[in-house]
C-alpha positions in Angstrom: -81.4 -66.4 -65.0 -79.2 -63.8 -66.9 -83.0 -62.8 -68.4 -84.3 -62.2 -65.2 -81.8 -60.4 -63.7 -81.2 -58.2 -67.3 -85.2 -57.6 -66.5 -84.8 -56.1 -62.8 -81.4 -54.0 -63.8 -81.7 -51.5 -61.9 -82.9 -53.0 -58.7 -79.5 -55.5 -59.3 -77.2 -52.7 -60.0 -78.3 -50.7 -57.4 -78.0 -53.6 -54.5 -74.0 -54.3 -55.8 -73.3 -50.8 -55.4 -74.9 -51.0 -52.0 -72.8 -54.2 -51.6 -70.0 -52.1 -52.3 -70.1 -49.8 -50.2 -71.2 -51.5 -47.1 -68.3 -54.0 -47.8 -65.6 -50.8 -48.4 -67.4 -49.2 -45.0 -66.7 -52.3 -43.3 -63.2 -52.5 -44.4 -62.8 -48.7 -44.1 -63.5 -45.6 -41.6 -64.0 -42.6 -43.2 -63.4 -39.4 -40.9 -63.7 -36.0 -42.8 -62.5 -33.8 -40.5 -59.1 -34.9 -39.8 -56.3 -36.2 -42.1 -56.0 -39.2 -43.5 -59.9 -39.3 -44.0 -59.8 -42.9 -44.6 -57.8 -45.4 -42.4 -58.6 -49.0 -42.3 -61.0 -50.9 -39.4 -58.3 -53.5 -38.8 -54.5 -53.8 -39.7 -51.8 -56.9 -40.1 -50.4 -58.2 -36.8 -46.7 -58.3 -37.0 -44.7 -60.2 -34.1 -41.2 -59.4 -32.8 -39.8 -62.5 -30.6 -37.1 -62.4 -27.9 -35.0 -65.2 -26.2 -33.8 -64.2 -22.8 -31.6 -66.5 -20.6 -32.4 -66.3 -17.0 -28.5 -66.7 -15.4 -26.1 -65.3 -13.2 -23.2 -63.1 -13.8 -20.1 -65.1 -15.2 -22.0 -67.6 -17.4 -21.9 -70.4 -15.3 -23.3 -72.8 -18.3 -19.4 -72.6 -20.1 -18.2 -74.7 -16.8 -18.5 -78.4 -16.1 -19.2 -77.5 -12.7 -21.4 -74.8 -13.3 -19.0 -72.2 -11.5 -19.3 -68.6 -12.9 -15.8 -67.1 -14.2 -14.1 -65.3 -11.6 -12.7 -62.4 -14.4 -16.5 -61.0 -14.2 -17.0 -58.6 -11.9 -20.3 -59.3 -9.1 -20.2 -62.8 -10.0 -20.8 -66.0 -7.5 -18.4 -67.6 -5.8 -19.6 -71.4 -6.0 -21.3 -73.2 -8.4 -24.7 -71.9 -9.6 -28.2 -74.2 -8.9 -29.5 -74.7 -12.3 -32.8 -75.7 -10.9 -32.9 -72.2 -9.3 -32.7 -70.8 -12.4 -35.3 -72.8 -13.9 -37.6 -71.8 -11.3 -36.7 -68.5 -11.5 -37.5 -68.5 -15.0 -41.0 -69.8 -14.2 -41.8 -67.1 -11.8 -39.8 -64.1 -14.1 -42.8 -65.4 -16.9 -45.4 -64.5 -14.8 -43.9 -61.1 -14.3 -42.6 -60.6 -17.5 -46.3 -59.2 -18.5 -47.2 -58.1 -15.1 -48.6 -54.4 -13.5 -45.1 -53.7 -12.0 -43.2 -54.0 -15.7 -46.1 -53.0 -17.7 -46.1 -49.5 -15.3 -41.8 -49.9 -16.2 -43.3 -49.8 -19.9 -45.6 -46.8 -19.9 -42.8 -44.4 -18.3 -41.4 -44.2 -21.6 -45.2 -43.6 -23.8 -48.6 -45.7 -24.1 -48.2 -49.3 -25.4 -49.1 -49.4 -28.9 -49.4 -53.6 -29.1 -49.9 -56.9 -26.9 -46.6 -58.6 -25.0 -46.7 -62.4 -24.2 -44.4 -64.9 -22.5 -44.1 -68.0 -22.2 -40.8 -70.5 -20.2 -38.9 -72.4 -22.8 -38.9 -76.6 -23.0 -36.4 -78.4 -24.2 -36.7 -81.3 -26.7 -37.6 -84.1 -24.1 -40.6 -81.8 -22.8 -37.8 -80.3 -19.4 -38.2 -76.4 -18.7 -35.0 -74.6 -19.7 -34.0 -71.1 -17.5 -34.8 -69.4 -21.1 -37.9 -66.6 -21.5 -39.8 -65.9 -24.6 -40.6 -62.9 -25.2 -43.0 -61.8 -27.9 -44.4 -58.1 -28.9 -47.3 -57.8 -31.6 -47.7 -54.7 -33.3 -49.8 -53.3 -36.6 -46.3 -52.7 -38.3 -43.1 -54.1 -38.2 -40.8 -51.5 -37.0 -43.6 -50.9 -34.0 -43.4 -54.4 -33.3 -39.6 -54.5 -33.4 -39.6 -50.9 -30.9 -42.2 -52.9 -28.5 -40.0 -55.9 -28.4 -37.1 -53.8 -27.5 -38.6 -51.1 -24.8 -40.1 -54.4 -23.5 -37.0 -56.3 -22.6 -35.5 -52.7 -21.2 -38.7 -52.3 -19.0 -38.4 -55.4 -17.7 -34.3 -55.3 -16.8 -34.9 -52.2 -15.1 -37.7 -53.5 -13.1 -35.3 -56.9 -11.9 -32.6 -54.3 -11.5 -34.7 -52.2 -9.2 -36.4 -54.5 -7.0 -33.0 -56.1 -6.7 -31.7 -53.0 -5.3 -34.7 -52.2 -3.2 -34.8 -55.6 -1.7 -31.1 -55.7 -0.4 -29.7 -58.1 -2.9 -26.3 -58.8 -3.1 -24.3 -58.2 -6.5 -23.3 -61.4 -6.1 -26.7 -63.1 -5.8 -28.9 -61.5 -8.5 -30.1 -63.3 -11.7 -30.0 -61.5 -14.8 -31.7 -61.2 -18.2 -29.1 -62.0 -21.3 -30.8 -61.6 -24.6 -29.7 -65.2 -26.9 -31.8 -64.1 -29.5 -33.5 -60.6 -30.3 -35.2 -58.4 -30.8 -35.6 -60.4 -34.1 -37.3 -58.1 -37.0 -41.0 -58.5 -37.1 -42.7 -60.9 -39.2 -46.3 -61.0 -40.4 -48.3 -63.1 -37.7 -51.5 -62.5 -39.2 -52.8 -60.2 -42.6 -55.8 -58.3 -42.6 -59.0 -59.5 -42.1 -61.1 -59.5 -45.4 -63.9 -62.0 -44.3 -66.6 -59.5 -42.8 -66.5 -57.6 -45.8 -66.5 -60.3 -48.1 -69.6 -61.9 -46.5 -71.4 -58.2 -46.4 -70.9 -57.9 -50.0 -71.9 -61.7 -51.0 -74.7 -61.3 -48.6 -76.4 -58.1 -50.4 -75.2 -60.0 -53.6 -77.6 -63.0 -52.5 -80.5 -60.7 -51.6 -80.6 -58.8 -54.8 -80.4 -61.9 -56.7 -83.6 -63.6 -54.6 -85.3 -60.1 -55.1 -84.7 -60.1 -58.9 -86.6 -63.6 -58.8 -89.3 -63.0 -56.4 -90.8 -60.0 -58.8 -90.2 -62.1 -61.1 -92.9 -64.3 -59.8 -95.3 -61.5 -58.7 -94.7 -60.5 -62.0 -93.7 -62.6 -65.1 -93.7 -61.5 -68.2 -96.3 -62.4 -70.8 -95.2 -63.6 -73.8 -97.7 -63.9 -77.2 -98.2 -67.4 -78.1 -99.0 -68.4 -81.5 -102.4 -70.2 -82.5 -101.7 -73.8 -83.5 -103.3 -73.7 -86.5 -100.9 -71.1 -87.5 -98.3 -73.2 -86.9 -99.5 -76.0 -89.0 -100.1 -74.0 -92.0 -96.9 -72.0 -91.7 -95.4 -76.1 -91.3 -97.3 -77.3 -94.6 -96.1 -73.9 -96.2 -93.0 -75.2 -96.0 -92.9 -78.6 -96.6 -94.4 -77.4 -99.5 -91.8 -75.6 -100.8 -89.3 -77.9 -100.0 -91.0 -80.9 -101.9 -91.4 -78.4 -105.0 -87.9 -77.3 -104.7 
């Protein structure tokens, strides 16, 4: 095999460097006329999550009977519905990525990443009042800057409509952050695979191409006559025998 492929060197050597520099093209845009003129195709997701609790002013959850504290200011006067809350929180997560906070969002800049959300269960499967909130980014610090103008999009926008609607103080739900916005870990590193499969790919080709003129053409190789070979064989049994 090595034989064959030492025989067609230049048609092998010439597909790996093609290999190599479809694979780095694939991996790698090139753009002369601005700086940096390379930048990679794809990049690392990082994720920033956030735990919001969907309550009332007071914290109603620190009482037995689920009354808010009366030293907060705007908070209710009887005891809080937790299954209010819980519903609320299923409605907020449908919001939470909605047109009216995403257009909250873009007043401060363009949205560099993707936002998710999802309601929070508890252990025996129950929905809790609890939101999470996840922003994905190609770095860490934009993830963890998403995650942050994200939760402050979507405050102002409850805040807002609460205000435009006629709500009382005393009546509104708000966001409290339990957990977040945590620093960004790596969700996902960056793709290798297409190039990877370009380069074994022109890898293979060159390999089966090596072979096939190598069919069309083998080499010829001298053969010796077999009488030849029996003299040269009594020659030196000969010598052996007289030795």
């Amino acid at each position: 095999m090595f034989r064959v492929l030492w025989r067609f060197r230049m048609i092998v050597a010439i597909g790996l460097l093609l290999g190599f520099l479809l694979a780095f093209l694939a991996m790698v845009r090139v753009n002369l006329t601005s700086a940096p003129h390379f930048s990679y195709r794809n990049h690392p997701t990082y994720e920033s999550s956030t735990n919001v609790f969907v309550t009332t002013p007071g914290f109603p959850f620190l009482s037995l009977t689920l009354r808010p504290g009366k030293h907060v200011a705007d908070s209710p006067n009887g005891p809080v519905d937790i299954d209010n809350l819980r519903n609320a929180a299923t409605f907020f997560v449908q919001y939470a990525t909605g047109n009216g906070v995403m257009q909250e969002l873009r007043k401060s800049g363009p949205i560099h990443g993707k936002l998710f959300a999802l309601q929070v269960s508890g252990s025996d499967g129950s929905s809790l009042p609890l939101i999470g909130l996840a922003a994905d980014a190609a770095t860490p610090s934009g993830a963890l800057q998403l995650a942050r103008e994200h939760l402050a999009a979507f405050e102002s926008w409850m805040l807002r409509n609460q205000i435009a609607n006629g709500i009382p103080p005393k009546q509104r739900v708000i966001l409290e952050p339990v957990s977040g916005p945590l620093p960004a870990k790596l969700l996902q590193a960056r793709k290798i695979t297409k190039p990877i499969l370009i380069f074994t790919a022109l890898l293979v080709l060159t390999c089966g191409l090596a072979f096939v003129l190598e069919n069309m053409r083998p080499r010829i190789r001298p053969v010796e006559d077999e009488a030849e070979d029996s003299n040269r064989y009594s020659e030196t049994r000969a010598k052996r025998l007289s030795a």
